[in-house]
Structures are given as C-alpha cells and as structure tokens.
N, C-alpha and C positions, 0 to 999 in steps of 0.2 A: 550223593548223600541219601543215606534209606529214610524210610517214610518213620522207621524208630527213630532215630535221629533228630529227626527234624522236630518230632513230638516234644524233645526234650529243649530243643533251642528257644532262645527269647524272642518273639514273634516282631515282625517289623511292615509296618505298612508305607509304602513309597508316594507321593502326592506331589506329580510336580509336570506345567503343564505342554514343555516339551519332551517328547516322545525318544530322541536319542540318549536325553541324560536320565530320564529314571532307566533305560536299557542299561546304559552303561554302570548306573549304581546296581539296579540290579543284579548285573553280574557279577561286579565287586563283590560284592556281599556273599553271592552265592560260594564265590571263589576261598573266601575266609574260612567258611562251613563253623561261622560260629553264631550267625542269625537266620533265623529264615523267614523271608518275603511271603507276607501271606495275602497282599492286595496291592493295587496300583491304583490312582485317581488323578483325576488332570485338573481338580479347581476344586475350591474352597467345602463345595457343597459334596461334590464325592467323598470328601475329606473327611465329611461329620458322619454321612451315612458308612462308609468303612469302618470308624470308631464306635458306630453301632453297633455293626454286623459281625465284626472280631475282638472287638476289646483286646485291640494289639496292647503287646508291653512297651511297644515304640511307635511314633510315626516321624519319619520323614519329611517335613514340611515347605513348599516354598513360601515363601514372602508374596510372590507379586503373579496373580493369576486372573484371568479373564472371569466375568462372574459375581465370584467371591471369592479375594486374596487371602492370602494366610493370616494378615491381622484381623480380619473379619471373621475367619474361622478359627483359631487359637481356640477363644473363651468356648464356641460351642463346641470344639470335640472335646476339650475339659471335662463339659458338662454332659457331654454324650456318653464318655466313658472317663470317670474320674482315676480309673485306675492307669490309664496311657499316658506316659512319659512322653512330651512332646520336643524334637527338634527343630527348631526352623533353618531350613536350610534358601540360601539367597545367592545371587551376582551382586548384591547389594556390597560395599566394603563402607560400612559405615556408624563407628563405635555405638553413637546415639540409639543407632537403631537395636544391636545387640541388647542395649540397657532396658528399653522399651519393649521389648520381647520378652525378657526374662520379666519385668514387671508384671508383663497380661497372664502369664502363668507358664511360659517355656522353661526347657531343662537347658538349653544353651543353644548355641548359635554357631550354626558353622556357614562358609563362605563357598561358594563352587568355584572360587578357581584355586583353592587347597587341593592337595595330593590327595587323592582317591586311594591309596596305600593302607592309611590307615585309621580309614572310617571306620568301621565293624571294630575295632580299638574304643575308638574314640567313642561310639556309640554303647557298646559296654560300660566304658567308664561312666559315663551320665547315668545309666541306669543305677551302677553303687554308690556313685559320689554325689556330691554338692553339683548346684546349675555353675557352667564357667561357659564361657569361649574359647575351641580349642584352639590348638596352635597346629598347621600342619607341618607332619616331619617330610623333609626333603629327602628325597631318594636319590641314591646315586645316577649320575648323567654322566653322558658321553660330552666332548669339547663341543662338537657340532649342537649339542640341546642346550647346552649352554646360553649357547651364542644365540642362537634363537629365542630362548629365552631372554636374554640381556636384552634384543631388539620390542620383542613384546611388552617387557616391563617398561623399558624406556617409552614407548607410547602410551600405554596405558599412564606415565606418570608425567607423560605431558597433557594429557585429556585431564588429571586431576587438578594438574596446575591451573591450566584454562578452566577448567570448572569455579575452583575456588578463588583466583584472582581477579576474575571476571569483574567489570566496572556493573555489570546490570545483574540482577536477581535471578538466581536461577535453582529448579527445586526439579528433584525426582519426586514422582507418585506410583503409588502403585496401579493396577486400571478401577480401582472405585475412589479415587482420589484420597489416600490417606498421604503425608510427607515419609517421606526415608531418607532422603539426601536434599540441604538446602545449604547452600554458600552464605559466606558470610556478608556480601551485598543486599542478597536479599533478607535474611536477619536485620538487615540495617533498615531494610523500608520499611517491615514490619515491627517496628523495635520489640526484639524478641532473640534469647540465647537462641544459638540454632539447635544446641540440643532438646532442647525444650520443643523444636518445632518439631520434632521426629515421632511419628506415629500420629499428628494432628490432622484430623480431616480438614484438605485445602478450605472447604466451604465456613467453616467457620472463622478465618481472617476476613470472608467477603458477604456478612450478613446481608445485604443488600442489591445483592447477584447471586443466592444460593441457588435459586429455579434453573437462574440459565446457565451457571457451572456445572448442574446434573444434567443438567440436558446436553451440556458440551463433553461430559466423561461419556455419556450414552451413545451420543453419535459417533463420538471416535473409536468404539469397538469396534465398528464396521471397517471394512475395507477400503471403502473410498472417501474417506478423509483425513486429506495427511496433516490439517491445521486450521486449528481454529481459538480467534481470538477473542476476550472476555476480559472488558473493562470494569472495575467495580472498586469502591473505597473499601481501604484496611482498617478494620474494628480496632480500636484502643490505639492509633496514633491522635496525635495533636500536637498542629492542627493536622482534621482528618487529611488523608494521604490518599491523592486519586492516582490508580496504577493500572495498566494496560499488559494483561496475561494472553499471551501465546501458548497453547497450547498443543505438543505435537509425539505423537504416538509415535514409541519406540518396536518394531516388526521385529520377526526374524526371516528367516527366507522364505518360506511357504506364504507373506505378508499377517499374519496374527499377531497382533497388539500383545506385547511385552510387561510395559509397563508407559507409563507417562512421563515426558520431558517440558517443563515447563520455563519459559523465559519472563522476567516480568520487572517492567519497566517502569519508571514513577512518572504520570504527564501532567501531574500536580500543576506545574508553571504553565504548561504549554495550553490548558482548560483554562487557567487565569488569565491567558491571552485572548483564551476565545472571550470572553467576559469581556474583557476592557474593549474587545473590540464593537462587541452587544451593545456595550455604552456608548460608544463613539456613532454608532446608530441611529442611538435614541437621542444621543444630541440634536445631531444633524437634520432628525424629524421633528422634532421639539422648534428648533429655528424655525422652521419651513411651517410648522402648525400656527408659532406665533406672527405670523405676518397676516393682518386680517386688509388691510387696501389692496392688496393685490391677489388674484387668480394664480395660485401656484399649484401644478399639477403635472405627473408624469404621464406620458406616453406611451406604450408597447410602439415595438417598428411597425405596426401596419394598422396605429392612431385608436390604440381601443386605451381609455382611461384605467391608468393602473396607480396610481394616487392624485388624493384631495383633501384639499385644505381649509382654511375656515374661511379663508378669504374668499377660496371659488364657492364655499357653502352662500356666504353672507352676498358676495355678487350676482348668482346663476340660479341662486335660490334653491339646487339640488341636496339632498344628503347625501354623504361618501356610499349609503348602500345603495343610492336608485343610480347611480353612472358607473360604479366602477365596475370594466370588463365591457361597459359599452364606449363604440364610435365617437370622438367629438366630433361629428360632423352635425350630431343631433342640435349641439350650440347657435348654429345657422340658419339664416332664411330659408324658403325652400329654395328659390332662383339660383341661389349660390350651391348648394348641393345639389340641383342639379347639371351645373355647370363644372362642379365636383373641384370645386375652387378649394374647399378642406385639401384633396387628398393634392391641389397644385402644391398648396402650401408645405406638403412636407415634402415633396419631391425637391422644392426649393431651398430648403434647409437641409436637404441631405446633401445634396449637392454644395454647396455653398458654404455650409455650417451652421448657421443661422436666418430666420426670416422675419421680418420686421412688414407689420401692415396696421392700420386704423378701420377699423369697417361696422358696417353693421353687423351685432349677436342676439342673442333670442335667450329670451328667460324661462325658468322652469312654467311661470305663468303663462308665457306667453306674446310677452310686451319685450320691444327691442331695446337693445339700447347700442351707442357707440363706445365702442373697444378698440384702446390701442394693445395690439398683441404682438410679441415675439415670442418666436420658438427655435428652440436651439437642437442639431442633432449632438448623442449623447451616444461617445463610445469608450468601451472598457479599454480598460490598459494596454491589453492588445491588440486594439485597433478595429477590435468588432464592434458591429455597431447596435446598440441595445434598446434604444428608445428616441423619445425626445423627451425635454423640457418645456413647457408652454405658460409662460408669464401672460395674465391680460388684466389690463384696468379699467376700470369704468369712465372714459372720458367723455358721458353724453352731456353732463355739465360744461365743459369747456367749449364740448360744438355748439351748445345753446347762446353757450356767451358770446363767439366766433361770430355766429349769423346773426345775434342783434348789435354786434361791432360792427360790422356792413351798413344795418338798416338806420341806424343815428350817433354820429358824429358826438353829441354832446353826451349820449350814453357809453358810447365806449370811454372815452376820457372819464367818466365818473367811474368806469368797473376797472378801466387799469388804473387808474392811481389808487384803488382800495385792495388792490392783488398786489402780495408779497414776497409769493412763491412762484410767481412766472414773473419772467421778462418781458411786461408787451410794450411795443412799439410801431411808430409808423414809418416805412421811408419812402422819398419820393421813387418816382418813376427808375431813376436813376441808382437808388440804392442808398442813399444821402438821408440819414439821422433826422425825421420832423417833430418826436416826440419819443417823452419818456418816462417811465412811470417809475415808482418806488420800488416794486419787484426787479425793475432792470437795475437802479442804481445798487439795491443789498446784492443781487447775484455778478454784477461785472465790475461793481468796485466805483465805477464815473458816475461824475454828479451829469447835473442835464443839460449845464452851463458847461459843461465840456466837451460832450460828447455832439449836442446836436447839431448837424451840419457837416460833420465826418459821416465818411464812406462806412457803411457795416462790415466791409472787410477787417477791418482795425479787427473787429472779434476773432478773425479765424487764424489759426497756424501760420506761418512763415510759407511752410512749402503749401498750402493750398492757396494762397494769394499767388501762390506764382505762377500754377496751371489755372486760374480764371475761375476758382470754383464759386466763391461768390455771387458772381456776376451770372456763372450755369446755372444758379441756385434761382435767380429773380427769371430769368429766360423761360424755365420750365413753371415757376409760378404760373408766370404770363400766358404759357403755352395752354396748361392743365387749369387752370383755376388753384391751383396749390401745391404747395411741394412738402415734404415733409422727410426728415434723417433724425437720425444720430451719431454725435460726431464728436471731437475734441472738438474746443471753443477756448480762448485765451480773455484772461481777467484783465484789468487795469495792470495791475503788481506783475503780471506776466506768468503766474500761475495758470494751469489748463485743469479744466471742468469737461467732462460729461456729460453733453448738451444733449435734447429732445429738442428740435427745432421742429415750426410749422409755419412756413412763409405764404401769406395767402395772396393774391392780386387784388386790388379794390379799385370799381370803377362807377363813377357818379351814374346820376340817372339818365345821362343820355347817352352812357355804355361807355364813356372816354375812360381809359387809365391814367387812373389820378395818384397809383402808386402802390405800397405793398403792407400790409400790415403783419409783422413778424411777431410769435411768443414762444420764449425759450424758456426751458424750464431745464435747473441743473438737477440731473439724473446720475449723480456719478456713486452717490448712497446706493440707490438700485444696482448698478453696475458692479459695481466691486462684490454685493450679497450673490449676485449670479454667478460672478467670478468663485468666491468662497462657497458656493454650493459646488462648482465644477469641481474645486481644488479638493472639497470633502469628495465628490462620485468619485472621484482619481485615488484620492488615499484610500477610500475602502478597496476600492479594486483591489490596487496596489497588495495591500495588507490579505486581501484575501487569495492571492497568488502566494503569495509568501507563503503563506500557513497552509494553503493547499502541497507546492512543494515539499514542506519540513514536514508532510505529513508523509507523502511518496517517500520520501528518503527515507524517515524511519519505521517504515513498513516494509520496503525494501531488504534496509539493514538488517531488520529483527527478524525477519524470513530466512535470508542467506546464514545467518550467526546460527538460528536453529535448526536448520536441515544439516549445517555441517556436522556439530555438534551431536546430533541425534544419530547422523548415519556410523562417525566414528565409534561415538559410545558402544551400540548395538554390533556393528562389524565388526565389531573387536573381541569382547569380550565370553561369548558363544564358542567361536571358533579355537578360540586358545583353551578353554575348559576342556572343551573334547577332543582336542587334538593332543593335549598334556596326557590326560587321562588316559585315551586307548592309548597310546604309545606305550604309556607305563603300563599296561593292563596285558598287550601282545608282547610286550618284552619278556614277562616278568611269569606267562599263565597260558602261555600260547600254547604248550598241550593241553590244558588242561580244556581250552574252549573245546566246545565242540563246532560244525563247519558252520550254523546258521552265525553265531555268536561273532565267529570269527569274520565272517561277512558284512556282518552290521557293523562290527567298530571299523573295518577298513573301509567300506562304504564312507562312512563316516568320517574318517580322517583323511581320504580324497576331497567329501566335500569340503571340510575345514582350510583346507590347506589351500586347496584352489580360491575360497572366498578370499585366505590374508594374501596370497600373492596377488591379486587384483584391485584389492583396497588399497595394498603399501603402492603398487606399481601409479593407479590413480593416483591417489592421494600426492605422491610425490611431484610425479607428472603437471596434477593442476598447481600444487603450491609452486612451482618454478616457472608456469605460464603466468599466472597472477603476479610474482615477483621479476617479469621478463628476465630471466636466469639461466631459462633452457638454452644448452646451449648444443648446434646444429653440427656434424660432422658430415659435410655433404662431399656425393660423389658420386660418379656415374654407377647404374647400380639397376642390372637384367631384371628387368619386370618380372619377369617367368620364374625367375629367383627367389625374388620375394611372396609369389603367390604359392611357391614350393613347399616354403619354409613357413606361410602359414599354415597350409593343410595340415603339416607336420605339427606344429603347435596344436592346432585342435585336437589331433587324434590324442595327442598327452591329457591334455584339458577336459575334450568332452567324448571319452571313448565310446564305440559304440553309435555314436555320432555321426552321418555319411556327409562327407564334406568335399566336393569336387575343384578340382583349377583346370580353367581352358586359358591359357595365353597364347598370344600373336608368337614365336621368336623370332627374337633380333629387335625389342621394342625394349629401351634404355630410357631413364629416367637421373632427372640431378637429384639426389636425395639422401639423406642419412635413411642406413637402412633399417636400424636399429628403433628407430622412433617410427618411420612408417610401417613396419612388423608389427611395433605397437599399433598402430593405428588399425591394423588391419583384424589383429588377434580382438579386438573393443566390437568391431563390426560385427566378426563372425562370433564373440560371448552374447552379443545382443540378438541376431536371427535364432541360433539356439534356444536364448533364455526366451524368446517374446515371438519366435514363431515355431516353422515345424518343418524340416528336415525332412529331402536333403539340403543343405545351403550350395550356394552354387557361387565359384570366385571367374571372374573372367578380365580380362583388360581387351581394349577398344580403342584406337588411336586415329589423330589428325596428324596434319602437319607441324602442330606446334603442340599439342598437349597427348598426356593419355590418361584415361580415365579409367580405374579400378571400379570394380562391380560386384558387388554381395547382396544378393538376391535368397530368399525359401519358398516356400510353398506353402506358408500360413496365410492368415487373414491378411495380414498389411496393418497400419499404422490407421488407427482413428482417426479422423477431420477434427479433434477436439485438441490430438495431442500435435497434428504437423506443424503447428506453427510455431510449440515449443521444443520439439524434438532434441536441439541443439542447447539448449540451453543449461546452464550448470544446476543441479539437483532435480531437472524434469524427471522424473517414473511415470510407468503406467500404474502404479498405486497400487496393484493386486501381484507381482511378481518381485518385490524388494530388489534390492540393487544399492548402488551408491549415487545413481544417478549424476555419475560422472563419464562416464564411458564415453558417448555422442559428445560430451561436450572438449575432452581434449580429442577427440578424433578431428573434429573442427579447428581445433586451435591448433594441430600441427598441423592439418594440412593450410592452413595461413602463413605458418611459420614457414612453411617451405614456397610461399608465392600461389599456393593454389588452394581448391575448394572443396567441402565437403559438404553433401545436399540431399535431397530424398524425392526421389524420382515415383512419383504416384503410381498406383498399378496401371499396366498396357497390358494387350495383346503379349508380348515379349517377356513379360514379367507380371503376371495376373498380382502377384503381392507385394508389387511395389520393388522396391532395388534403394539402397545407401551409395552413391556415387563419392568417390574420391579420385580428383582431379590435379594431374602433376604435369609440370613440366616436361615438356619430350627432350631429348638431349642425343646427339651421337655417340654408339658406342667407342670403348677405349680403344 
C-alpha cells in the first residue's frame, strides 16, 4: 500500500495485550488495504494516550488487560478523543457484557474467536452504521477443519456447561476486578440478575472486605500467586449472606495474568456452626465459674495454671490474674516442694488417670489449711494428652472436728448427731456398727436400731465383700492411723452412692485399740459434674475435629474444582483463536505475506497446536485415571524402542531441541507402549519447558526392574516444589502449563506396577533426573 493510500484510509489503532493477536489483526487488516494501522498498545493506559496522539477514526479494544482493562479505559479514550469510534474486542462470549459496553460508550462488540476474514468489514460497517454485535461469516473449510472444529467446540461447550451448571458461584473478572461472566449460582448468592452483575466491580458486593479484595486483585498481578482466598458478607442479601471467594488468575504461556477466575461459596451455615459452638464454650465455663465450694482449675501438662474459678479465688485467696501461667506448686508448703510432691502428683495421674490426696495447702496470705484434692489427666479426642483437671476443697474444718472426735467422747456424739451431710460413726475393733448418727441414717437409708451391731461391710458392693476389702480398709487404718478412698457404697434399698470415705483408728489413753471411727460423705453430685465436665472436654474436641476436617475438605475441593477450571478455560481458548485465524490467513494470503509475517503466524500455529494436543492428551489421560477407566494393553515391549520413538516425538514437538537416547539392548519391559510413550513424551515436555537442553533419555537395569531416565542440564527442581512435584495441578508458577503432566506420568507408571520419582542432583546428574521405574521382563 503507498503512503497516498494510506492517507486516505480510516485510521485504526490496535490495543490488546497479547502480542500474537494484535500481529495477527494487524496483518488481517493490512491484507484488506481498506484501514490502516496507525498504533499498537498493550493495556488500558496506552489506549488513552494513542487516542491522544492520533485521534484514530477506530480503535480496537480488549476487554481484560493487566493495569487498566478496557472498561476502565472506554469512557477515557471517549474523552481523550471524542471523535474515535470505539470497538471492544474480547475472549469474553457473553451477551450481558456486549450490552454493558455498548452502554459506557462502545460502537459494538466483537468476540476473538470470530473469523478474522471479515473484520476490516465489520469495522467499516460500525464506522457508517448504528452500534450492533457482529456476527462472524464462516469461511469455507476443508472436512479435516471441520472435524477439528467440531472437537474444540464441543469443549469449549462443555466448559460452558460446567461453568453455568455449577452447584457453587462462579464469576470471571477482568484483572482490576470488574464482572463479565457470573453463573447463575452465583446470582443466586448474591440475589442479583446476572446480567445486571456484568460490568459491576466485584468490591462492591463485599463492602466489608473492599481493602483486602484490592490488595488480593494487586498481588495476583504478579507471578507467584496462583490463589488466593477472601472471605467477606454480600451487600443487600437477607439475612446478610457470609461467602468464602477464591480467587485465581487466569495466564497464558509466557505466565501473565489474563484475566480473573473466581469461585465462591456460601459458609453462611458452617460460621453459625462455629457460633453454636462459641456457645457451647461459654456454657461449659459458665458451669465451672458457677461452682464457688470447690477449687476448680485447669492445668497445662507441665502444671502451669491455665484457668480459675471463683471457688479457687474464694479458697486460695488469689485472682485469675496473679496465678495464671504460673506453677501450682506455689499452692504448697515449702517441705513438699521441695520433696517436689506437686510434680509426684501429676506424674501419678498421668500415669494412672487420676490422683486423689488430702494434705496440707497454703493461702495467698500465707495461712494453711487441709485440702482434699483430685486431679484428673485430660486428653483430647485423639488421645493426646493436654492438661490436667484439679478439683480441691477446704476440708480444714472436718480435720478440726476429726481430732476433737479423738480428744472427747461426749463431744463427738454431740457434733455427729448434729452433722447431716456426713455419715459419722463408730465401729469396734472388729469392724462391728457402735454408733450412729442422723447423717448416716438420711445418706444409707438404716435407722440405728437396725444397723448397730452389723458388720460395716453390709455398706460395700457384693464383689468387694468378696475380696476382703472391708476388713484391708480397718488393717491399713490400724496400720497408718487412717485410711481414706473413694468408692461405690450400697444404700439400705440396694441403690449405690459415690462415697468419700475416711476410716480413722481410735485408741484410749493408754494407746489400746478401742476401734475405728468412720465418715462418709455421698460425693456422687461431685462425681457425675466431673464426669459432665469430661463428657463437655470430649464433645468440644470432638466438634472441633469435625469442623477442622470439613474445613480441609472444602479447601481441598474448592482448590482442585478451580485450578481445573482455570487451566481448561485459558488452554483452550487462546490456542483455537490463533490457530483458526493464521490457518485462514496462510490459506487465503500466503503470497501476499511477506517472509517475517509468514514466520510469526507459523511460529505461532506450532505453538498453538502443540499446547491443544497436550491439554486434550492430559486432560483425557487424567479424567480416565480419576474414573479408573484407563485401560492397559500390555506386552513385551524393547526399551531401546521406546526411547527411539521418544526422541522422534520430541524432534516433532520441540525442534531444534537436542534430545539424546543411550539404551542397554536387549533390555524388555511388560508394558503398553503407547501410554509409557506418553509417559515419557510428559518427561521430556517438562525438562524442556522447565530446564535447558540438551535432555539426555537413558535406561539402567537390575534383575527384576529397569528404570528410564530423563535428565538436563538446568537448575533442577526447587526444595519448595519436590515434595509436590507429582501432584495433580503443581506448576512452578512462572512457566504455565496444565500442571498435569508429572501427575499422569506417576499414575501410569502405578498403573503398570511401577514408579515414578525425582532423583535430586549428584555428581551423575548435577540437575537432578525424573526416574521411571518398570518391570523387567524376557524378551519374545
């Protein structure tokens, strides 16, 4: 075209911010010779200053660009040159947005995976007519572009299907969060038309997380991060709607942020969970506060006070701020701590489960007193062990009463028949009923005239009458000066009680044993609150595993659903634009390019073509491993063969590329070969794509196995990425992929009995080596 020429054409500026498709419109256009291109810009802000600089009669616009997107920039190139007819051109296929566009001030809307034939058409038209949406005209095709065709649409229209059927919310953005695509799930969470949501910056459904939504659009510009999650309530539902947003950047191969793919889930129920369970908390500490007789307070395992209650305030004299985080050892004589009798005591309950003592304690003042104390070990659901429990009561009154029971006969008879809540009594030597007061009669049911003169055994269980315990109980009185348990005890009526026993010996004043004086007090109210404190520690656990799980799970889930999601979307629809495109463009114009032109789209429709055959090949490959479907045609089958017919593969795939095989021969393998090919072609696309050439293939055998070998001479695998290497959608995050590759290479070589692993750098292989591991077999 001459430079008169071109004077006279309608000026067109291109804005879009991959670099293959403005080439390829580019040259469309040029090829028309009915516009001429008078600038190029890769994002929103070149966009406005080129409508400065040329007051084109067109521009060319994307939708979704790093920056400032095209709906950001629309109204300012408007305003920058009001005379520019603006097109917005997208990957977007989505009416709402069309509508939305032509609203902000566009002349119409075209779609990039439309026939490139006849834009310079289409774009005239807009300049004479009314704003529309074009239609592209289909150009004649061969049966082979057909069929190719047929398979790309049928994906892409199952990726719409799963898009919009989808049980959870799902929204495209562009990269400064505006909507262009939202399903009708998510319209549902936000009760909102979804056309209505198109063109809405996301931040305004999440008043109450806008800070940390722009800080989460901001960091996913970068490179190394492929997801990140932002929980915040939906504006104008009710009642309010709490929902949980994923957020995960759509690349193209070079890794540059696309556009935004958002998943987003309603955890509305699962946060009323955590509440109820908040309550169930504050109950169970509400209990434990109300109990002022007793000393109730938790333990850390290595006895530092990590709660207190009003009873150990109102006992110990301390407030919950001057103990907690210290030692109960401080509660103690000094004699006893330094006999380190505290830290016996929990070695004894750890062991045992519980410990039970009466002794002297020590008051914040300073003044002792007697304490009956139990401490119970306390462990979570799982069996770890997390603290202890430590009940103690003031019992210095009861020992006051004890030792002037000793000292006068006619004062003990006065203090037990006025005690209602202990059982006290006397029995002789022998164990034999001498007295009985009004506490024993309300707690065991027998009047006095019945009981006295009977064995004290009558009180105990069946089966400890039968092993003598009783009778060990008065022995060790006799022995120690006292004995003390707690234990089942049986009523008159044959009902059992929760006894606190304390058997003392008594012997007149010129030392003889004259017999034993018993007080029992029923404890089984206590018993059962300790009990129902254990059975609350257990249901929180309990509950708090639950909700931990169900939280892994759907973190899990909503991670795999949007990396799948994300990589098809992106894999897909790039590749088919520019591969339709040059096709039609070298069929149709191929003298007319000249040789750079002709370079770049073939360039370019190599790399196209090679991304869809390894996405469909994965793609399939994983969905038949996941549905165990793959099915194996094994057979004896020349190592050296299949490392042959890899080379060969590569040199198709990555020309130019130096790719070596050293094999053993005569080294056979059981194997379908067709699938470990695959396996191996995955190995050598990943050293290429993620190291540096040459790659080097070799096999190495035992007597029972032989092991394949793909080696480069790049860096090697990071210590951050080996340990997920193998896993389904791991990247190195800066070189795009499907991040499927490593993971069916692993799952066939399982499928065939054997292994596939990643050998760190040695001597032998300074960058490491991808091992695959098969069975040895004799040849046919």
């Amino acid at each position: 075209m001459s430079g008169t020429e071109a004077e006279t054409l309608p000026t067109v500026v291109i804005v879009d911010d991959a670099a293959e498709v403005r080439s390829l419109v580019r040259t469309r256009l040029r090829l028309s010779h009915r516009v001429h291109v008078v600038g190029e810009g890769v994002d929103g802000n070149e966009a406005v200053e080129l409508a400065r600089t040329h007051g084109p009669d067109l521009m060319l616009l994307d939708v979704s660009m790093p920056g400032m997107d095209g709906l950001e920039a629309l109204p300012l190139v408007r305003e920058a040159s009001p005379r520019t007819t603006v097109v917005m051109f997208s990957g977007f296929e989505e009416h709402g947005l069309a509508q939305r566009l032509v609203g902000l001030g566009a002349a119409a809307f075209l779609e990039k995976s439309s026939s490139l034939e006849t834009l310079a058409d289409d774009l005239l038209a807009v300049l004479g007519g009314p704003p529309r949406r074009t239609t592209p005209t289909v150009a004649a095709s061969t049966a082979e572009e057909d069929r190719e065709r047929r398979v790309i649409e049928e994906h892409l229209e199952r990726f719409r299907e799963l898009f919009e059927e989808a049980a959870i919310g799902m929204v495209t953005l562009t990269l400064t969060g505006q909507v262009v695509r939202a399903n009708r799930a998510f319209a549902r969470l936000v009760e909102r038309e979804v056309d209505d949501l198109v063109g809405t910056p996301y931040g305004e459904l999440a008043a109450d997380r806008r800070e940390a939504l722009d800080a989460a659009l901001t960091e996913l510009q970068g490179n190394d991060v492929d997801l990140l999650p932002v929980e915040h309530d939906v504006v104008g539902t009710e009642p309010v709607r709490r929902v949980l947003t994923t957020l995960t950047p759509i690349r193209d191969s070079a890794g540059r942020p696309l556009y935004l793919f958002l998943q987003v889930q309603d955890v509305s129920a699962m946060r009323a969970a955590e509440e109820d369970l908040r309550r169930a908390e504050e109950r169970f500490r509400l209990l434990v506060e109300s109990v002022r007789d007793h000393a109730i307070f938790m333990l850390d395992a290595t006895g530092h006070i990590a709660s207190w209650n009003p009873g150990a305030q109102r006992i110990k004299g301390y407030a919950a701020e001057e103990v907690l985080g210290r030692h109960f050892r401080m509660f103690y004589p000094p004699a006893l701590q330094e006999a380190r009798h505290p830290e016996h005591e929990l070695e004894v309950a750890l062991r045992e489960g519980r410990y039970e003592e009466e002794g002297w304690r020590v008051r914040k003042d300073g003044s002792q007193f007697w304490a009956n104390v139990v401490i119970s070990a306390v462990h979570d659901r799982s069996g770890r062990h997390i603290g202890f429990a430590k009940v103690t009561r003031d019992m210095t009154g009861r020992r006051a009463a004890e030792e002037g029971l000793r000292q006068s006969e006619e004062r003990f008879r006065l203090l037990v028949e006025s005690v209602q809540d202990y059982a006290i009594f006397m029995l002789d030597p022998d164990g034999h009923v001498m007295s009985w007061n009004a506490g024993a009669e309300r707690s065991k049911g027998w009047t006095a005239d019945e009981i006295i003169g009977q064995h004290f055994r009558v009180f105990h269980p069946p089966q400890q009458q039968a092993v003598r315990h009783p009778e060990h109980e008065l022995e060790l009185a006799l022995r120690d000066g006292h004995y003390q348990e707690e234990g089942w005890r049986v009523r008159k009526d044959g009902t059992r009680y929760w006894a606190h026993v304390t058997i003392s010996a008594v012997h007149n004043d010129l030392g003889e044993h004259v017999g034993f004086t018993k007080v029992t007090r029923d404890t089984t109210e206590r018993r059962q609150l300790m009990e129902q404190q254990d059975a609350n520690a257990e249901e929180i656990a309990s509950a708090n595993a639950r909700l931990e799980e169900a939280n892994r799970r759907l973190s899990q889930s909503a991670d795999d659903q949007s990396k799948f999601l994300a990589v098809t979307a992106h894999e897909l629809r790039t590749p088919v634009s520019v591969l339709a495109g040059t096709a039609e463009t070298l069929g149709r114009h191929w003298s007319e390019l000249d040789d750079l032109e002709r370079a770049e789209m073939l360039e370019g429709m190599s790399t196209s073509a090679t991304r869809l055959r390894l996405l469909l090949a994965d793609l399939l490959t994983a969905s038949r491993l996941q549905r165990s479907a793959l099915e194996l045609h094994l057979e004896p089958v020349a190592v050296d063969r299949l490392l042959a017919a890899a080379v060969s593969a590569a040199a198709r795939s990555h020309p130019g590329v130096e790719v070596l095989a050293v094999a053993t021969p005569g080294l056979w393998v059981r194997a379908d070969a067709d699938r470990i090919s695959q396996a191996l072609d995955n190995l050598v696309t990943n050293a290429v794509g993620h190291g540096r050439p040459p790659v080097r293939l070799e096999a190495r055998a035992d007597d029972t196995t032989v092991t394949l070998q793909v080696s480069d001479t790049g860096a090697g695998v990071t210590d951050v990425m080996r340990g997920r290497l193998f896993e389904r959608f791991a990247t190195g995050g800066r070189r795009g992929g499907t991040g499927l590759g490593l993971f069916i290479v692993r799952e066939l070589a399982r499928a065939h009995g054997g292994e596939a692993t990643y050998e760190p750098p040695s001597e032998a292989a300074p960058a490491g080596a991808f091992l695959l591991t098969l069975a040895r077999v004799d040849g046919p």
